[in-house]
N, C-alpha and C positions, 0 to 999 in steps of 0.2 A: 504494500500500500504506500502509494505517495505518501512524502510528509506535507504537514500543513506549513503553506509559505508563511512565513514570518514578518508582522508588521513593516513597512517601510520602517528603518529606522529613522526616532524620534517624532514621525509623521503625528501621534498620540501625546507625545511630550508638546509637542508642538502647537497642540489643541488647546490642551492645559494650560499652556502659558496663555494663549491670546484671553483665554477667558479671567486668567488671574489677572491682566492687565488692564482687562474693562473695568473701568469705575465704577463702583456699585451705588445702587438708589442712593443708600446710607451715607454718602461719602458726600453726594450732591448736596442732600438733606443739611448734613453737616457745615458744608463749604457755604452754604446761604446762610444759616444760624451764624456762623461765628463772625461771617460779614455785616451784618445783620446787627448782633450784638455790639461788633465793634465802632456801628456807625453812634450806633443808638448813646454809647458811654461815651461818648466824645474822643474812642482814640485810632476812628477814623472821621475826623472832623470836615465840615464843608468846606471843599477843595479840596480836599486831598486826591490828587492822581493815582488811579487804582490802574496797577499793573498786576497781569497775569504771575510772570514769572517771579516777581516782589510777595506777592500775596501767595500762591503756592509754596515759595521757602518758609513763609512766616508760617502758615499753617500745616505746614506737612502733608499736602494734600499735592496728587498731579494738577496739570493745569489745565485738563476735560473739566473735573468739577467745580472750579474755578470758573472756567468759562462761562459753566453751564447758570453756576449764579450771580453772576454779573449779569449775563442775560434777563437774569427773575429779578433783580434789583433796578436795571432799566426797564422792565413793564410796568413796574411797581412806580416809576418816577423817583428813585431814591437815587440814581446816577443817571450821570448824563453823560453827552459827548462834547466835548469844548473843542474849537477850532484851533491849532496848533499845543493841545495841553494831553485831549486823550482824554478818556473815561477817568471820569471825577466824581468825587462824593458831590450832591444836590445841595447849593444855597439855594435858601432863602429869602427874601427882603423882607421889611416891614410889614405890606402890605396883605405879602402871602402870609405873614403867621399870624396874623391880624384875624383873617379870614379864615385859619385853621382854628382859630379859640372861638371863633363865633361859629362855625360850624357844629365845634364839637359841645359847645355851651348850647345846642337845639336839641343835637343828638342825644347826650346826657341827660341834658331838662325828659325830653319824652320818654326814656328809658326809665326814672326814677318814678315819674309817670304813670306809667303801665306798672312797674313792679308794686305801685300802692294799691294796683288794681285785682293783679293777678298774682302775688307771691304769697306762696305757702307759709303756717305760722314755722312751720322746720325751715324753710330757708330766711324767714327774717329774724328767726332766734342765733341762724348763722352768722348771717351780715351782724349782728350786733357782738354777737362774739369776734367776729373779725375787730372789729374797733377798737375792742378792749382789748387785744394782744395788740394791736397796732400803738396805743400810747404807750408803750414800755419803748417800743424801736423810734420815738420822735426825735433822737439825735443820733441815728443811724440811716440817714437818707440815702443809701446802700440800698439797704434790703426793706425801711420802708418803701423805694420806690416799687419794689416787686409786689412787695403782700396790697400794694394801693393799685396797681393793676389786677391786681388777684379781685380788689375787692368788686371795681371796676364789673371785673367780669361777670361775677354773679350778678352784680344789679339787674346788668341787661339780659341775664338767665334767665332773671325773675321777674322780667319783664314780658316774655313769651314771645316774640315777635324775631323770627331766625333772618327778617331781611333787616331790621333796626341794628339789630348783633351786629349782620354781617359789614352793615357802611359802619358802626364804632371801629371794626377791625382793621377796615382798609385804613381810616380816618386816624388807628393809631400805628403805624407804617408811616405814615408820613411824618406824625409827633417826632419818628426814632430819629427825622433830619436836625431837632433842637437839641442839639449836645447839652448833656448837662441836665439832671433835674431840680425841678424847683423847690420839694421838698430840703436839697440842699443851703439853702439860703434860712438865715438865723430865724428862729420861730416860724417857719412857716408847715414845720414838719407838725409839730405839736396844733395849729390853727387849721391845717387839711385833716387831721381828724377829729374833733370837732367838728368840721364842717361834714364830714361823714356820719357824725354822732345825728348831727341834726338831719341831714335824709334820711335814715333811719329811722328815725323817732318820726316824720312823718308818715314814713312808710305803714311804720307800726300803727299808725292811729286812722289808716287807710283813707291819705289824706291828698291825693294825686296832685290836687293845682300846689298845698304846700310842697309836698316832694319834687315837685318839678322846680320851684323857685327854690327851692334850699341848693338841687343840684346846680341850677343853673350860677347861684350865688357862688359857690364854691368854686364853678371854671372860670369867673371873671374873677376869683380871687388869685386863682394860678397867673391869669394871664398877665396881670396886673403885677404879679412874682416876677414873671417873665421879662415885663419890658423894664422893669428895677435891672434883670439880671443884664439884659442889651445898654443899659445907661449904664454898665457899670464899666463894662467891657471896652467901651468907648471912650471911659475915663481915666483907666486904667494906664 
């Protein structure tokens, strides 16, 4: 009996590599978060020239998923392309973050809104709980800014409405352009929960038009943080 011919050499090795070298979901997923993240902290700040093979050394990643999310960061409007500079982190003006506090000061107001309408007494015994861990972290504008997202999130959970959700989402994507948060700046961290205290406590007393003016009172507080935080930077 014949023998059986024996694979091309490596032809099998050679499979294996190509597949080891395609970039996996998880890698792309990765390369957009850490970009992502970095815009959002201020340490890839407006203007900064985003290069592949820069950005791939810093992150340990090749420069397919790199690519791949710089492309999802220019859908998003979070980079652009400047004529003789190259794919750059997105300024801002005035105007435009003007227009992003008043946006999100409608969006919030109606989500606090609806959550005095339609939230569960389990999810507003949460939100209240969120607040009271939140006053322990008012001089760590670190990780209150995560758990004030966090809390963020549930409002408009508990608001019921998956397309209101979804423009807060897009709407905080573009926040991630304002390096820096405002909870950072002296007493404001301790004054944003309180001002969480009080939606809350309207929500609880199923009180829509107040929850809606409490939230909306609390994003012209931000914002009003905000343009302190651009006068400063100007004087600096």
């Amino acid at each position: 009996m014949a023998s059986k011919k024996s694979a091309a050499p490596g032809k099998s090795g050679s499979a294996t590599n190509v597949v080891a070298m395609r970039p996996s979901r998880s890698s792309g997923i990765d390369a957009y978060e850490l970009l992502l993240a970095g815009i959002e902290n201020g340490e890839l700040p407006a203007g900064t020239r985003l290069r592949e093979t820069d950005l791939a050394q810093r992150f340990s990643l090749s420069r397919t998923p790199i690519r791949e999310a710089l492309k999802r960061l220019e859908q998003q409007g979070l980079i652009t392309h400047e004529p003789h500079h190259g794919v750059v982190v997105t300024s801002l003006n005035y105007g435009q973050i003007a227009e992003l506090y008043l946006l999100r000061e409608v969006l919030e107001g109606t989500a606090a809104h609806l959550a005095a309408q339609h939230a569960s007494d389990i999810e507003i015994g949460l939100l209240q709980e969120m607040v009271e861990k939140d006053r322990a972290l008012t001089d760590q504008p670190a990780l209150l800014a995560k758990t004030n997202r966090a809390f963020h999130q549930q409002l408009r959970d508990a608001g019921r409405n998956s397309f209101l959700s979804q423009a807060l989402e897009n709407l905080h994507l573009s926040l991630a352009l304002l390096s820096g948060t405002t909870l950072g700046v002296p007493g404001r961290g301790a004054a944003s929960v309180q001002d969480h205290a009080e939606i809350v406590a309207r929500i609880a007393a199923r009180d829509p038009r107040g929850a809606e003016e409490a939230a909306r009172q609390h994003i012209r507080n931000a914002f009003k943080t905000r343009i302190q935080m651009l006068q400063q930077r100007f004087t600096d």
